[in-house]
N, C-alpha and C positions, 0 to 999 in steps of 0.2 A: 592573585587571590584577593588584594584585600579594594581590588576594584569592584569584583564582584560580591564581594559583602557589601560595598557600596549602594551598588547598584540594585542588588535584595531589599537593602532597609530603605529604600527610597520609593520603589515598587510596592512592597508593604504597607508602608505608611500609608498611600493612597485609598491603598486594598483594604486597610486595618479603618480607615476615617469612613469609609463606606459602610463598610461591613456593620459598625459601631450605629452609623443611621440608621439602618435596616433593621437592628435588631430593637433598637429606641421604638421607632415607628410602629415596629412590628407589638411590641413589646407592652407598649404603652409607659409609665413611668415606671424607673426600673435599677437598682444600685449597680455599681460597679461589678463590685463580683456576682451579681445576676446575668450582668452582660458577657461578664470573663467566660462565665459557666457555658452562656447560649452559642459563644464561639465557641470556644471548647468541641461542643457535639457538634458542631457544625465542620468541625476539623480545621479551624484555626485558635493558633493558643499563643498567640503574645504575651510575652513575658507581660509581668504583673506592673513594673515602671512603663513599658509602652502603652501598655491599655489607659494608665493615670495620663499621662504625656497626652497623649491622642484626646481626652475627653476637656483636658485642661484648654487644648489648643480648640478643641470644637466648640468649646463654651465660649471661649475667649472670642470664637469666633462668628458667636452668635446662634452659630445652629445647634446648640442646646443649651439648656439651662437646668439649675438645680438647687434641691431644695434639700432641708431636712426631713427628714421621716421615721417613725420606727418601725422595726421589724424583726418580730422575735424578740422582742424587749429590749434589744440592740437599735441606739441611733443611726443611719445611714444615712448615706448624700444618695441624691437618688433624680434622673437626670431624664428630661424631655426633651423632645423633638421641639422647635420652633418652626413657625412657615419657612424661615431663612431655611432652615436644615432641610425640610422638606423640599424645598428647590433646588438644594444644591445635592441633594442625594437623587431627584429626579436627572439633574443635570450630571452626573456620576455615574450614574447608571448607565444614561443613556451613552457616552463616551466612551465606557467601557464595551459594552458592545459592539461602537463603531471599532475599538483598537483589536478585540475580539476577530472580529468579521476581516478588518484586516488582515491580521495576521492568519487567518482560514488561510487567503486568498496566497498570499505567501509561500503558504506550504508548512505553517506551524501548527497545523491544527490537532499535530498527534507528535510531539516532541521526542 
């Protein structure tokens, strides 16, 4: 069991670092809990330290950045896509697909 929790939050992670571009990109500039919300409806809900984790590491990692802003008379950090993120969310995308189309091919395409 505790392989395959392993193996979840690793899977995730990926899934959660994409999803996070997509919705930036999609989004335009946008706070955390804007983003939490947009997954949310989207039907993923990472916990509230993953979604910070994940945006810390994408910043850090170039493909986004962030700024202050207010909203509702409340301060917030509030986070864009950079070209970096945009490449690397085209290049995410496109991978996933390919592991997608794979696993079709497999015989996983209805689990």
């Amino acid at each position: 069991m505790r392989r395959l929790e392993r193996l979840r939050k690793e899977l995730r992670k990926g899934v959660y670092a994409m999803a996070i571009l997509a919705v930036v990109k999609t989004e335009g500039p946008i706070h955390g809990y804007g983003i939490r919300k947009r997954l949310a409806e989207a039907g993923l809900e990472p916990a509230e330290s993953t979604l910070y984790e994940a945006l810390k590491a994408l910043e850090k990692g170039r493909a986004l950045r962030s700024f202050w802003g207010e909203a509702g008379g409340r301060v917030r950090k509030y986070y864009e896509i950079t070209r970096e993120g945009e490449e690397l969310l085209r290049a995410l995308a496109q991978e996933f697909v390919r592991v997608r189309k794979a696993l079709e091919v497999l015989g996983l395409d209805n689990p």
